[in-house]
Structure formats: C-alpha cells, structure tokens
Steps between C-alpha positions, in 0.01 A plus 500: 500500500756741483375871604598666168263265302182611620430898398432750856186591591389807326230716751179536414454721180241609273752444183714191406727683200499888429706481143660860376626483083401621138156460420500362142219374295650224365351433111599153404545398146573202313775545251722335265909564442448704156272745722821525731736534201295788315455688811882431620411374774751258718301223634488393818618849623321821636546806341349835625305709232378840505076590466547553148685156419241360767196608280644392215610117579144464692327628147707221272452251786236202442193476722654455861392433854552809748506499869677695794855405518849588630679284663398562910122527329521202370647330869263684710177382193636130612505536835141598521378226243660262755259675792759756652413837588665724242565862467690680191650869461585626158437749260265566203380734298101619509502324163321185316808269545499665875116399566605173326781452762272607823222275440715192365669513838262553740239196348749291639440642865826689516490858661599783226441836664799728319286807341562501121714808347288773356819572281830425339585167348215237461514197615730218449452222297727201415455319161604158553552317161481090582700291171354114469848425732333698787735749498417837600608788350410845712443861364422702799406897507546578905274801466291627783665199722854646584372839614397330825650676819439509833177733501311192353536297755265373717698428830197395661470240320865404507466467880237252454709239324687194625744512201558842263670347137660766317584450149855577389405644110342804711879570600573680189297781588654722821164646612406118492797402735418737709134333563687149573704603779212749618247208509780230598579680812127573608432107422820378703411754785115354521594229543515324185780334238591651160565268190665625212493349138843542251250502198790492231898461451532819310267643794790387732756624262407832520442576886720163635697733793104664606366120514732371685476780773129456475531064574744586800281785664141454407419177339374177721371320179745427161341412186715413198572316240844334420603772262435802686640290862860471294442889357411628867814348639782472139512143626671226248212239588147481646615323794770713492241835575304221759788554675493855502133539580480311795476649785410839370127473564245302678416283205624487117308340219623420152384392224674261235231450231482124387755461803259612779597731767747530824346618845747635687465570892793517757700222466199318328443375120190345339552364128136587371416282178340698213138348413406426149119522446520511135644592203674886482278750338613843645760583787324807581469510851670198614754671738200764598301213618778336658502764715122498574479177626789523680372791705130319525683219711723765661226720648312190599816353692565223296844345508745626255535177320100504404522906427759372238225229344264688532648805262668221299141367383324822442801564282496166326096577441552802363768446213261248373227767355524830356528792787589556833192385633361197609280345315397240718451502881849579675323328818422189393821425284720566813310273654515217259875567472605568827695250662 
C-alpha cells in the first residue's frame, strides 16, 4: 500500500474535530417559484438580508423546520452523528433563536462552549426556501455571527483537537480572520492539522489573494467544490485547478455533485463515485456533510480513498430529505454502503 493512502497517526486527544464558523439557525421552508418571483428572489442563489428583511421573509414564510446551521455547524453536527468527538466555536446572541442554536447543537454530543452576546446584533438565521426541483434558495441575516474575534475563543479547546476546520464565509469579517490564523497557529503548534472549507465562489471572489496565502501557509486539509477549486485558482477547467492544487497541502478534497469528488494527495488521485440513495429532495448540506464524513474517517486513520466514500454517502443521504441532518443512522448506512 502506498504510504500516502493510509492517514498518520493522530496522538491521543480528547477531541476528533474543533469546527470555528457562523452560527446560523437554519429555518427551512418549502416553497414554490411564484413565492421566489413575488419576493424577487433568484433561486438557487444566496443573498444576504438585513434583521429587518430577515423578520419580514420569516413572518410571510410557511410553517418551516429550524435547526442550528452554517456551514462548519452543519460538518462538525455530522461528524458527531457518525460517533466523532466534536467541538464547535461560534457566535450567538442571548436570544430565542440563540437558545434554539445552543441546545440543537449540543443534543447531538457536539461541544458548544462560546458565551452568548449580551448585546448588539441577534443572532443569525438563514431562511432556506426548498422549490419541488430541490433547489435552494438562501436569505441569510449574519447577525451576531460575524462579530466573532479572537477574545471568544477557547484555545484550550483548540489544542485538544486532531483536526481544527475553519469555514471560509467567516472570512468576510476581519476581527473573524483574525481568530483563524490565531487558532490555526495554536492548532498547528499543538500538534494538530488545520482544514479549511471554500464555502462559496463569490466567497472566493472576494478574498481569492488572502485564501490562497492561507492554503500555502496554514492549511493541511482542502475542501471544495468544483466551482470555488476553478475560482480559487482562475483556472479554464477543473482538472485544470487539480493541477494547481496539488501539492499545496497535505490532502485536497472536491466535490463534483452528481460527478462525485477528487482526493488529491502528493502525487496520488482517487476518483470517488457519488452515491445515490434516493430521489433529490433538498441539497442543503450535501457539501457540509461531505466534509463530516470525510473528517470521521480522517481522524480515525482511515485511508483516503474510504474518507472520500465515506463523506460521499452521508452526502448522498442527506439530499434525499429535507435538512442538513440525518434522518436516519449515519452509522449504519456507511456500513451498508461501504465498500
């Protein structure tokens, strides 16, 4: 077996995945296109809102299903569902949707430990309309979320992880950028390995010269998908940006919808298949989840080639239902599906 297929050792510790992003409640609502047209609203896309435009889409809105979200939330919510040892920093407001968020993430066994605000913007929330295609069209109020900064925190528990996954939407905020490269280099310097997450091609856009310093100097772990791999890098094709990629960290992994995903390690390639479990309801979550199962088989030293399957059939689970959460037993599927 060559050496790069089989994930190194990680030491002893008492956390698998410490995640650091926005934490969202996600409130998920069915929807049809005339709601999208009325509202002019461009589907399939996110656009941010303010509170005000927040309240009042969440007021019209139909009866919907809310939960904690954001996208390293959502990774770190899979993870633990799959048995990992979880830990998330982010944060809220001392508000309903704020208690909402706190509890919703810790019943799942993951660690939330960032004190809420006592002031400023409450907390962010993310109305997802879903159209009968199972499409997803996001209205998201950042609110409490982006005023993270280094004071929150909790470097202890940093130091305990194998693997710290930073979320790239949090890269918009300075006092938020700050945190990553605070927490990156206590992670790296205890020992551990720091994954970062793309998030979004606009999200690349923006801060493209800042993430590609940040993949060369801090980043051991690449998650993408195909769109933000050819942003990152202004390549023509997605092989193209393989090209560029490799090399850059320890391992890159990137997602291709329908097409699967591409795990990317030295000189090595595994073609990972995507798995269909059922008809598409919702993509919400599929590239979060991705990710979780990914890092499950990472932190347990899996090879790279099962990592991939494994994140490729929590994703192909979770489009099939409404919300970024599992609905059935992460556990046993991978274990039915697992080659």
């Amino acid at each position: 077996m060559h050496p790069s297929m089989v994930i190194p050792r990680f030491s002893d510790r008492p956390l698998d995945v410490v995640g650091i992003g926005n934490a969202i409640v996600d409130v998920l609502v069915q929807a049809d296109d005339a709601f999208l047209d009325a509202h002019s609203l461009s589907k399939g896309n996110m656009a941010l809102v303010d509170e005000a435009q927040a309240e009042a889409l969440y007021s019209i809105s139909g009866p919907g299903l809310e939960t904690s979200g954001g996208s390293a939330a959502n990774t770190l919510v899979g993870l633990a569902q799959l048995g990992g040892k979880a830990g998330f920093i982010g944060r809220v407001k001392n508000d309903q949707l704020g208690s909402i968020f706190s509890h919703d993430i810790r019943s799942v066994g993951a660690r939330f430990e960032t004190p809420p605000a006592s002031d400023g913007p409450s907390t962010a929330r993310c109305l997802i309309l879903v159209t009968p295609d199972a499409q997803r069209t996001m209205c998201t109020y950042l609110g409490a979320s982006v005023q993270l900064d280094p004071e929150d925190l909790d470097l202890s528990m940093v130091r305990q992880a194998k693997v710290l996954y930073l979320e790239g939407y949090l890269w918009d905020s300075p006092a938020a950028k700050k945190a990553f490269i605070a927490a990156a280099q206590v992670c790296r310097d205890s020992g551990g390995q720091v994954a970062l997450s793309l998030s979004d091609g606009f999200c690349v856009d923006r801060h493209r010269d800042s993430f590609l310093e940040l993949v060369d100097s801090h980043v051991d772990l690449l998650f993408a998908n195909d769109s933000e791999i050819t942003s990152l890098y202004k390549s023509v094709s997605f092989e193209a940006a393989l090209e560029e990629v490799k090399g850059r960290c320890k391992v890159a992994a990137l997602t291709r919808s329908e097409h699967g995903s591409v795990v990317l390690a030295g000189d090595q390639r595994w073609d990972i298949p995507a798995y269909k479990l059922g008809n598409v309801v919702d993509t919400t979550g599929a590239g979060d989840l991705y990710a979780g199962g990914f890092l499950h088989g990472y932190t347990q030293g899996t090879t790279l080639e099962t990592c991939g399957q494994i994140g490729s059939i929590c994703a192909g689970q979770v489009i099939t239902q409404l919300g970024p959460r599992s609905q059935v037993s992460l556990p046993e599927l991978v274990a039915k599906h697992l080659n």
